[in-house]
Backbone as JSON Lines, residues from 0, in Angstrom:
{"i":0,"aa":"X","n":[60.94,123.81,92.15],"ca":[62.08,124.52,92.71],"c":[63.21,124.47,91.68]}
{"i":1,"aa":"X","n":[63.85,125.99,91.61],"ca":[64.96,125.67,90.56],"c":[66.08,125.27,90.99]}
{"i":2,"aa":"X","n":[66.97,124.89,90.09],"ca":[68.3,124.6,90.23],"c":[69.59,125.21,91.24]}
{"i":3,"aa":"X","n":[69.24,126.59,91.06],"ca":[69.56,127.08,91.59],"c":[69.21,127.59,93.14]}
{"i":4,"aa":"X","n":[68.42,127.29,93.46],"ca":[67.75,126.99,94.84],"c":[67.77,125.93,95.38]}
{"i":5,"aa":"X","n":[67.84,124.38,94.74],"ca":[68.36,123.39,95.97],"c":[70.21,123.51,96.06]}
{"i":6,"aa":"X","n":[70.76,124.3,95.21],"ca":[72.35,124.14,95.4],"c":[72.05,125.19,96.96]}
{"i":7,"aa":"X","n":[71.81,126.4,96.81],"ca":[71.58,127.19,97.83],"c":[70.79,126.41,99.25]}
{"i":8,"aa":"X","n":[70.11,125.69,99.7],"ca":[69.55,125.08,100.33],"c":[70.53,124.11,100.62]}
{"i":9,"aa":"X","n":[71.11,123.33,99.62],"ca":[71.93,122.54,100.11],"c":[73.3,122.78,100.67]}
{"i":10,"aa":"X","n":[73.5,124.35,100.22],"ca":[75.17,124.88,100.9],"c":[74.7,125.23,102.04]}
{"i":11,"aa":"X","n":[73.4,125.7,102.39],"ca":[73.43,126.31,104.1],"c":[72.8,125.15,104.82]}
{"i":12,"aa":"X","n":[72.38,123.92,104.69],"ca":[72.47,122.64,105.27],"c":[73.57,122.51,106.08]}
{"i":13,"aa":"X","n":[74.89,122.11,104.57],"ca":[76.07,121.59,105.01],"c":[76.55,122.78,105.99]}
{"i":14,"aa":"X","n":[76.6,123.89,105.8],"ca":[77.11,124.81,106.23],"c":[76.67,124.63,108.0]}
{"i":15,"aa":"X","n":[75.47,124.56,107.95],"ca":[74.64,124.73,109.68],"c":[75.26,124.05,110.38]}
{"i":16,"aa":"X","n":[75.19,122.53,109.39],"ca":[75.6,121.5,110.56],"c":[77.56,121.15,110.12]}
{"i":17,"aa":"X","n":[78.29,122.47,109.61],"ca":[79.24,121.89,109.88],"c":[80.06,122.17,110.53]}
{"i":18,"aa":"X","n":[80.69,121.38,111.87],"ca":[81.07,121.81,113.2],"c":[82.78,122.12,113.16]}
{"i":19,"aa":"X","n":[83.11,121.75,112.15],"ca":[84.97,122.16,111.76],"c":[84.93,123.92,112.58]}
{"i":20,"aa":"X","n":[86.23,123.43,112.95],"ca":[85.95,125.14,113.37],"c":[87.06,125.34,112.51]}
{"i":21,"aa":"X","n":[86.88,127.01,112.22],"ca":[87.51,127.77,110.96],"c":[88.81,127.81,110.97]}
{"i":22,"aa":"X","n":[89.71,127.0,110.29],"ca":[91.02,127.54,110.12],"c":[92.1,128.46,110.62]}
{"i":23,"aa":"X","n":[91.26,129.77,110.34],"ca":[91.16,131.18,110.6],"c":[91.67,131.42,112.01]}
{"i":24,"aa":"X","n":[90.71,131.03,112.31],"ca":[90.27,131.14,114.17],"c":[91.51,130.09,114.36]}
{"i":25,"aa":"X","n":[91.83,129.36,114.21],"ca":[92.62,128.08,114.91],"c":[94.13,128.84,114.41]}
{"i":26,"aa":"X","n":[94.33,129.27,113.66],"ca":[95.74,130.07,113.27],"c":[95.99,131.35,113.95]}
{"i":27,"aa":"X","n":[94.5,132.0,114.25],"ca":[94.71,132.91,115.19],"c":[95.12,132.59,116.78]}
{"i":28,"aa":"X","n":[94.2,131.74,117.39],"ca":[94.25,131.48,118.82],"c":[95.69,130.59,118.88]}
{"i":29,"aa":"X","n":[95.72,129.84,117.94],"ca":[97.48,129.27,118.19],"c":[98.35,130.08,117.9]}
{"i":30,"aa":"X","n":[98.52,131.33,117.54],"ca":[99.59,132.48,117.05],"c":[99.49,132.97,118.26]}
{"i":31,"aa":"X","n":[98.36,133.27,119.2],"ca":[98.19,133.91,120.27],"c":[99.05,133.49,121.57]}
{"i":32,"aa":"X","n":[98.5,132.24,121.61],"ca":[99.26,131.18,122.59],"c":[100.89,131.27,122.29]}
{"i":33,"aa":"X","n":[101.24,131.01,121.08],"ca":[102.53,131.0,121.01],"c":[103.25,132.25,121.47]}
{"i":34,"aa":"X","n":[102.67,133.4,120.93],"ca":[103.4,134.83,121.55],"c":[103.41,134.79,122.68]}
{"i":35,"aa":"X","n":[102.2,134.61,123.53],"ca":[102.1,134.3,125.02],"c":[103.16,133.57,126.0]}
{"i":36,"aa":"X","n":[103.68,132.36,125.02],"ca":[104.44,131.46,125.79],"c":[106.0,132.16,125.58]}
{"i":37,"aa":"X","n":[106.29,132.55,124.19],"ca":[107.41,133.14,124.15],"c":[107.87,134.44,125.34]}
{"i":38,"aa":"X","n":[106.57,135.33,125.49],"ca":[107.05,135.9,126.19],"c":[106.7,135.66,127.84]}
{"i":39,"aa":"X","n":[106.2,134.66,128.16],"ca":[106.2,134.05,129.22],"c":[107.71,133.4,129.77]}
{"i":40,"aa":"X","n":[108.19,132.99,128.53],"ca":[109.41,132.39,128.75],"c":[110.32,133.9,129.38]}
{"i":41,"aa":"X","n":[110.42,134.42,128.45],"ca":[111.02,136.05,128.36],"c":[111.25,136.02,130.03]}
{"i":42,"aa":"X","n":[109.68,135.92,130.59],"ca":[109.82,137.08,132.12],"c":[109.97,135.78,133.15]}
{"i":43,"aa":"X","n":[110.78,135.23,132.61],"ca":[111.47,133.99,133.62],"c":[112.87,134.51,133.31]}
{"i":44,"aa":"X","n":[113.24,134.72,132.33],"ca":[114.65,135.55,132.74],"c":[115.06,136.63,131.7]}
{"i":45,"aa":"X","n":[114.33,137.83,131.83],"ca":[114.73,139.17,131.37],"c":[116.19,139.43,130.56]}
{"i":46,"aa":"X","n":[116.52,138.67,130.55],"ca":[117.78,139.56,129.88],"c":[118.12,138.42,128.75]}
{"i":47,"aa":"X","n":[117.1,137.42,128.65],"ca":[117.59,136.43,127.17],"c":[116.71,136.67,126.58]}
{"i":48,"aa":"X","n":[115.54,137.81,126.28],"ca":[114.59,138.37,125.27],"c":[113.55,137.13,124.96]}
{"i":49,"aa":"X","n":[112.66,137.21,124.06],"ca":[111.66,136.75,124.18],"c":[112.2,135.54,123.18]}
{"i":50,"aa":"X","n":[111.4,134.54,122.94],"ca":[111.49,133.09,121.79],"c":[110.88,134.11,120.91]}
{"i":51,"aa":"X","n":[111.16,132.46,120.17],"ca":[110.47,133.0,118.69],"c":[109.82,131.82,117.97]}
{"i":52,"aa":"X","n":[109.24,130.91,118.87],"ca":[108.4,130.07,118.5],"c":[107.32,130.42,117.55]}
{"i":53,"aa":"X","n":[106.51,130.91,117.45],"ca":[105.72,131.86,116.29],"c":[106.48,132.2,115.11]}
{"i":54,"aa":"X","n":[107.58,132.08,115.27],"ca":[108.24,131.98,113.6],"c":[109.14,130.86,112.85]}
{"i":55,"aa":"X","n":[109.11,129.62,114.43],"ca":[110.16,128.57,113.93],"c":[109.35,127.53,114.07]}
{"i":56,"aa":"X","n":[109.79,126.48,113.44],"ca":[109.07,125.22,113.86],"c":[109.09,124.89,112.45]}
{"i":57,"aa":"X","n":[107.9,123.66,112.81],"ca":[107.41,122.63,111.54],"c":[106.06,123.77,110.84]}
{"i":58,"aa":"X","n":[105.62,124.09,112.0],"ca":[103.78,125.29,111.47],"c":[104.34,126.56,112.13]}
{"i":59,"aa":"X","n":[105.18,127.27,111.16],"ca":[105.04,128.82,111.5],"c":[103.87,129.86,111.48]}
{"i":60,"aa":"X","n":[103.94,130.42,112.97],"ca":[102.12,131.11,112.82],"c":[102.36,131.61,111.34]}
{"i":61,"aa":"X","n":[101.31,132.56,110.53],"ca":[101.21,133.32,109.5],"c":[101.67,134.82,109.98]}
{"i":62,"aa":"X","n":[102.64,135.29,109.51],"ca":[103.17,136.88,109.21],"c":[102.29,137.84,109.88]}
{"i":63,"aa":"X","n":[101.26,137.83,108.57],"ca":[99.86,138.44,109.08],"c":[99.54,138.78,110.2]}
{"i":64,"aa":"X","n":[98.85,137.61,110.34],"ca":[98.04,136.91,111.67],"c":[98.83,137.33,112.65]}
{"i":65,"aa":"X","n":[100.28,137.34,112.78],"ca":[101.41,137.66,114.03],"c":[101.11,139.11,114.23]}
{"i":66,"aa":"X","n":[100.83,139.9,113.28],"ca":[101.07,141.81,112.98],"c":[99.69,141.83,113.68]}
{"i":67,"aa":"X","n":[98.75,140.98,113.06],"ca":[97.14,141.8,113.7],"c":[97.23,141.15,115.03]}
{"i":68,"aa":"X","n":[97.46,140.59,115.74],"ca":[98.03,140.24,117.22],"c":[98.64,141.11,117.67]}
{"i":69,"aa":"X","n":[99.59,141.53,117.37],"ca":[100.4,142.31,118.13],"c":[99.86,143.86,118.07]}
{"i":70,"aa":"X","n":[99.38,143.96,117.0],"ca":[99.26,145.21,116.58],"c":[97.66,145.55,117.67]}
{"i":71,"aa":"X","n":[96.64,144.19,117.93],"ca":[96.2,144.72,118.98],"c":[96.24,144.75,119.82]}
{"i":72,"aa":"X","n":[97.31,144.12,120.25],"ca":[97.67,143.78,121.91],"c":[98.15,145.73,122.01]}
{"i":73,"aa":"X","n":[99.09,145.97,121.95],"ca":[99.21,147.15,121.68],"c":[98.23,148.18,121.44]}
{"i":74,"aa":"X","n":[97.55,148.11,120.66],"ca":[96.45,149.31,120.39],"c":[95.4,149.41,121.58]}
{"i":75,"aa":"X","n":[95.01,148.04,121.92],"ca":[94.41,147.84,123.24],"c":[94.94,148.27,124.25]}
{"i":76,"aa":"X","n":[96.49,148.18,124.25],"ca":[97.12,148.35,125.68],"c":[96.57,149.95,125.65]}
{"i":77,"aa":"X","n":[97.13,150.32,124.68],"ca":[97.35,151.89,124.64],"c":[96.66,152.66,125.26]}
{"i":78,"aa":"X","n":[94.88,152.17,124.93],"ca":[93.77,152.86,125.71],"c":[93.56,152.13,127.16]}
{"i":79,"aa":"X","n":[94.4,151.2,127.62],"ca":[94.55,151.44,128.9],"c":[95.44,151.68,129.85]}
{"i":80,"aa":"X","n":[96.66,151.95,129.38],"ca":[97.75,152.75,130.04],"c":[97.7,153.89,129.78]}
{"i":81,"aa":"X","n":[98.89,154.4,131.0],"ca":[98.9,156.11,131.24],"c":[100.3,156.07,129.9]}
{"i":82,"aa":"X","n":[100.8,157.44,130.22],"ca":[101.7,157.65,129.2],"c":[102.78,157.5,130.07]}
{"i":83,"aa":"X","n":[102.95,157.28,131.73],"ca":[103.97,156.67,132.57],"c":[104.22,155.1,132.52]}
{"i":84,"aa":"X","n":[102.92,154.59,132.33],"ca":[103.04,153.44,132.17],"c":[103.91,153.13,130.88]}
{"i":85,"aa":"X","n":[103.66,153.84,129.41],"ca":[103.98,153.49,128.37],"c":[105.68,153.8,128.51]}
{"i":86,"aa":"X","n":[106.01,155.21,129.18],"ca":[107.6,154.81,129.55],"c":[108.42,153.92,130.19]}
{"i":87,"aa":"X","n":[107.56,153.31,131.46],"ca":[108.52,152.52,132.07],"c":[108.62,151.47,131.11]}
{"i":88,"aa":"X","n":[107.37,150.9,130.4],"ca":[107.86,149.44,129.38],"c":[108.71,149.74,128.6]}
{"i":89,"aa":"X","n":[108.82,150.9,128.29],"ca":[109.69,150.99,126.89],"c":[111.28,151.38,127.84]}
{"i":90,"aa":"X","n":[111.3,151.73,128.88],"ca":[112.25,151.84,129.88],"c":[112.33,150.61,129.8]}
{"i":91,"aa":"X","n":[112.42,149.86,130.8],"ca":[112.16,148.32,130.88],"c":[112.75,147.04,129.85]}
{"i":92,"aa":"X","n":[112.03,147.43,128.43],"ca":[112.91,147.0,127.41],"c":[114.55,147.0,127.46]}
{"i":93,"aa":"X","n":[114.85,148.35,127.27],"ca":[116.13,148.85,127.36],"c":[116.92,148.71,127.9]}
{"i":94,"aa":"X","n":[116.36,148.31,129.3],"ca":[117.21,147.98,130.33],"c":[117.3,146.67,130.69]}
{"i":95,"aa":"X","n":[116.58,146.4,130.37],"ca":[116.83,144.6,130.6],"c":[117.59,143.8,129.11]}
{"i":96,"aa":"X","n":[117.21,144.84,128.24],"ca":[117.67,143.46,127.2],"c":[119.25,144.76,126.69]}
{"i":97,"aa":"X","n":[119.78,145.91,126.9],"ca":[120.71,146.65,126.81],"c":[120.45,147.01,125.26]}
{"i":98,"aa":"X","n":[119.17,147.39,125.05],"ca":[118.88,148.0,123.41],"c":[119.1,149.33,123.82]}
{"i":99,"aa":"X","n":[119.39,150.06,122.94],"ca":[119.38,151.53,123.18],"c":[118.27,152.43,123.23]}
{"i":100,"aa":"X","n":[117.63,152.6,124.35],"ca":[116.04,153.5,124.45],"c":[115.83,154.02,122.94]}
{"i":101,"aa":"X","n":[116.18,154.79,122.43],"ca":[115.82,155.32,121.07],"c":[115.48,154.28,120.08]}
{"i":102,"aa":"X","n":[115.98,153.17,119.84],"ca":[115.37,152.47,119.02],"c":[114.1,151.69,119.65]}
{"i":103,"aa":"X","n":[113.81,151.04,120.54],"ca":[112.88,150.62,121.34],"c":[111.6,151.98,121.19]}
{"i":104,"aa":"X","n":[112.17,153.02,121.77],"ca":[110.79,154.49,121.47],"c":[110.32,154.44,119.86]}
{"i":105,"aa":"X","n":[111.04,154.49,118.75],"ca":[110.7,154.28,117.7],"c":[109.11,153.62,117.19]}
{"i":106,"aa":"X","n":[109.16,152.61,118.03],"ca":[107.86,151.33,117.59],"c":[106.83,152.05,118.96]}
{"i":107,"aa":"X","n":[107.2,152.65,119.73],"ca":[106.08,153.04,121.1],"c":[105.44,154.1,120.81]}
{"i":108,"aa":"X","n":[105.09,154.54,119.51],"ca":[104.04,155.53,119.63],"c":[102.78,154.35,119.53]}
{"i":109,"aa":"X","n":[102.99,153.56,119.25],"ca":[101.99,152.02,118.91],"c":[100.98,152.08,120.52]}
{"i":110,"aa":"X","n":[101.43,152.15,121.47],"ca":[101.41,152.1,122.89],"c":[100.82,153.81,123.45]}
{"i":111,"aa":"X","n":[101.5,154.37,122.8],"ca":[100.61,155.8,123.46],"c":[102.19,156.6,124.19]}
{"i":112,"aa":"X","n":[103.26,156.21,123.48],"ca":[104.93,156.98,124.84],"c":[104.49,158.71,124.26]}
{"i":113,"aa":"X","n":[104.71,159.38,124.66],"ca":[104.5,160.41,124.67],"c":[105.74,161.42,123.84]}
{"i":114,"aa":"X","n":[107.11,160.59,123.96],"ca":[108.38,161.04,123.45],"c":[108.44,160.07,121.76]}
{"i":115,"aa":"X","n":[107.26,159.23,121.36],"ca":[107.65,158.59,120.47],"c":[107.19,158.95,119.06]}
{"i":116,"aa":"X","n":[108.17,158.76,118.08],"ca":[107.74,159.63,116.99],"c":[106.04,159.27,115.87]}
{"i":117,"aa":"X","n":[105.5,160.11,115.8],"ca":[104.4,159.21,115.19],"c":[104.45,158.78,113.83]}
{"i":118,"aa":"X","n":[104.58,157.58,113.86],"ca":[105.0,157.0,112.44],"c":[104.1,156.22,112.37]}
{"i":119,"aa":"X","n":[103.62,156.01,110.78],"ca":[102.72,155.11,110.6],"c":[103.54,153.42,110.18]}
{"i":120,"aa":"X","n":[102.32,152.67,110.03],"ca":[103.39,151.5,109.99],"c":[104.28,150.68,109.29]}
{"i":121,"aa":"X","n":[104.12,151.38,107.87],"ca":[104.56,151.63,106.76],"c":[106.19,152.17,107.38]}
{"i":122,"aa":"X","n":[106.26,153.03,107.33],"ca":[107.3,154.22,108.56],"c":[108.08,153.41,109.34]}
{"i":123,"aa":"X","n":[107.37,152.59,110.38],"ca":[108.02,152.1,111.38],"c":[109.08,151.17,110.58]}
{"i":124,"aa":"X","n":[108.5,150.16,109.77],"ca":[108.81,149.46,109.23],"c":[110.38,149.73,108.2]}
{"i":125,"aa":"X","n":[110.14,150.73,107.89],"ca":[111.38,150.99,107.06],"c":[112.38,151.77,107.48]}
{"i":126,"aa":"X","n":[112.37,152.09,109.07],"ca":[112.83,152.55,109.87],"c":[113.67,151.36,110.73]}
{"i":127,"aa":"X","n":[112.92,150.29,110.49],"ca":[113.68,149.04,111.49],"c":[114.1,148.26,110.19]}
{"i":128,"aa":"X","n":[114.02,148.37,109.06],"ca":[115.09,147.79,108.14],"c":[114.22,146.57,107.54]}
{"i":129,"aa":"X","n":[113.23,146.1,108.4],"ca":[112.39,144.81,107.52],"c":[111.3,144.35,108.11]}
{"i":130,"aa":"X","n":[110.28,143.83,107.78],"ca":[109.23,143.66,108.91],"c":[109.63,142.72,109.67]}
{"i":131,"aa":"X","n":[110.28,141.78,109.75],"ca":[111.03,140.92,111.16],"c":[111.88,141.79,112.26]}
{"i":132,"aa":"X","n":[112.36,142.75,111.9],"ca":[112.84,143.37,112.99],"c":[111.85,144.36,113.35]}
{"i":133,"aa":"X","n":[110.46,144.57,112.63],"ca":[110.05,145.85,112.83],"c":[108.72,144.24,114.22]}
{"i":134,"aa":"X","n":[108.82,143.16,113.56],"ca":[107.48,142.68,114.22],"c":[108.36,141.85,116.01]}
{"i":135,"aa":"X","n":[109.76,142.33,115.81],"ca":[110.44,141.58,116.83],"c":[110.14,143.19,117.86]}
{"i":136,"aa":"X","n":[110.11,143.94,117.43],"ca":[110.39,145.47,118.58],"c":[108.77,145.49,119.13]}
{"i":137,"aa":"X","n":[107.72,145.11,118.19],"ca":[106.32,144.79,118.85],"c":[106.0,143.55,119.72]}
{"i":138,"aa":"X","n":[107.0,142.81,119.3],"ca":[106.76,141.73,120.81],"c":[108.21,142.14,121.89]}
{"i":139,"aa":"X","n":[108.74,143.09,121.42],"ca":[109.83,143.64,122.82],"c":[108.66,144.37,123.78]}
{"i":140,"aa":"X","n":[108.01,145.23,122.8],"ca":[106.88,146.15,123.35],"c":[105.59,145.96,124.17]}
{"i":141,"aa":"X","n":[104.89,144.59,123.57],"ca":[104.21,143.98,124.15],"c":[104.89,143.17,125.78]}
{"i":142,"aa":"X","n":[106.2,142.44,125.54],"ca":[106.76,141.86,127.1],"c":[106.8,143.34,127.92]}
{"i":143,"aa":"X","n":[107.32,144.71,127.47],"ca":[107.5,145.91,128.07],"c":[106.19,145.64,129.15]}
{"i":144,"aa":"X","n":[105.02,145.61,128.45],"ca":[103.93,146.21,128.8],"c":[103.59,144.77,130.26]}
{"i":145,"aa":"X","n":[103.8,143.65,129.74],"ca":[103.23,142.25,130.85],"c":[104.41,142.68,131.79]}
{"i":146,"aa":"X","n":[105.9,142.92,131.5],"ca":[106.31,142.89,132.52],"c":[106.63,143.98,134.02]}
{"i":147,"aa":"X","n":[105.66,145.4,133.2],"ca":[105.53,146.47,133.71],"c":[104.28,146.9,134.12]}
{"i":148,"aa":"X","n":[103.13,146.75,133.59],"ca":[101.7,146.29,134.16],"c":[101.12,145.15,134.09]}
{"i":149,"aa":"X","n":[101.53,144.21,133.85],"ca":[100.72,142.87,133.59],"c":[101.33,142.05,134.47]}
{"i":150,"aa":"X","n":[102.21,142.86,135.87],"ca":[102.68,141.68,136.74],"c":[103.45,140.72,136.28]}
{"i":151,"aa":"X","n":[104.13,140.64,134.91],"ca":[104.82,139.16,134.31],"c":[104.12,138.16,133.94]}
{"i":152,"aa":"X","n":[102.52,138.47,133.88],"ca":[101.92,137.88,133.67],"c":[101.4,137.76,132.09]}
{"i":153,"aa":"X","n":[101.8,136.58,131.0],"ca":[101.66,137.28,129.71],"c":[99.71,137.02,129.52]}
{"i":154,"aa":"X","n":[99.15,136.33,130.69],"ca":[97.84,136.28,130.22],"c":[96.97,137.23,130.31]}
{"i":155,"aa":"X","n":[98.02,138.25,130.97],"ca":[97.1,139.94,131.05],"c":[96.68,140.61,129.6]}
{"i":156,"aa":"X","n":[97.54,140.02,128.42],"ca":[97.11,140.34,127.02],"c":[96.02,139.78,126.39]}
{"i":157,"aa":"X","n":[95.59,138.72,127.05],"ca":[94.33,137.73,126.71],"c":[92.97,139.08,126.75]}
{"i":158,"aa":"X","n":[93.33,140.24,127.04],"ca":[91.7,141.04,127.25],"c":[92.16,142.08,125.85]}
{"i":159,"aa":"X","n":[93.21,141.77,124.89],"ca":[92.9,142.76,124.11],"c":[93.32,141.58,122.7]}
{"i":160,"aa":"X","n":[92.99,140.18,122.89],"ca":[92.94,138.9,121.83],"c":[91.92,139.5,120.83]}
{"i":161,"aa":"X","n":[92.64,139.49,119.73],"ca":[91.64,139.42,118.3],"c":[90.26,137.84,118.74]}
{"i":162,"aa":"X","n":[89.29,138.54,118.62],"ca":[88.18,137.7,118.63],"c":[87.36,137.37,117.82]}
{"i":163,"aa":"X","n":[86.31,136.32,117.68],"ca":[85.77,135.98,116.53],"c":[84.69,136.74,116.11]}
């Protein structure tokens, strides 16, 4: 046997039996949880907007990892709300936290609003001035959606979780 065949034999050994779970996955499902709780906090009292635990602390989730979260909580929502549904959240926003509907519609073509401009995300982004304000209007968007179909419930987003 060559050399090169017990290194190979010996990486998918270690590999089979090694039970670490991936990094990856553990930065994802804790980025998840954290958005969850932030905006759990949120729909205990509507009008002090969501935390921002996912960006403060000692282990800030990853940037990334926060955008492909949100970005499918959203894309998921989209194909299951109406385009009434997608107004009242983005209604909802506006009115609870006193943003001005037009900037809130901006980020809701993400969601499916029917009045919202279609911008890609490139677009959105330089439209809200930086990706922190562009990734703060996707978790306004996402509470829109728990606290307008999801009952206030933020574990109603758990069916559109990036999975392994």
């Amino acid at each position: 046997m060559g050399r090169n065949s017990q290194r190979r034999r010996a990486r998918a050994t270690r590999t089979a039996h090694d039970v670490r779970p991936d990094l990856s996955e553990m930065s994802r499902v804790r980025a998840q949880k954290r958005l969850r709780a932030d905006i759990a906090t949120w729909m205990k009292d509507p009008s002090k907007g969501p935390g921002g635990s996912f960006i403060e602390g000692e282990h800030p989730s990853d940037p990334t990892m926060v955008w492909a979260i949100l970005m499918a909580w959203l894309v998921g929502a989209r194909e299951q709300i109406t385009e009434a549904q997608a107004r009242h959240a983005v209604q909802w926003v506006s009115d609870s936290l006193g943003i001005q509907h037009d900037d809130v519609l901006q980020a809701a073509g993400f969601i499916g609003h029917p009045d919202a401009p279609s911008l890609t995300l490139n677009e959105a982004v330089e439209h809200y001035g930086d990706p922190i304000a562009f990734t703060l209007y996707m978790v306004l968007l996402c509470g829109g959606l728990v606290a307008t179909v999801g009952d206030a419930d933020p574990d109603w987003l758990k069916q559109f979780d990036l999975a392994s």
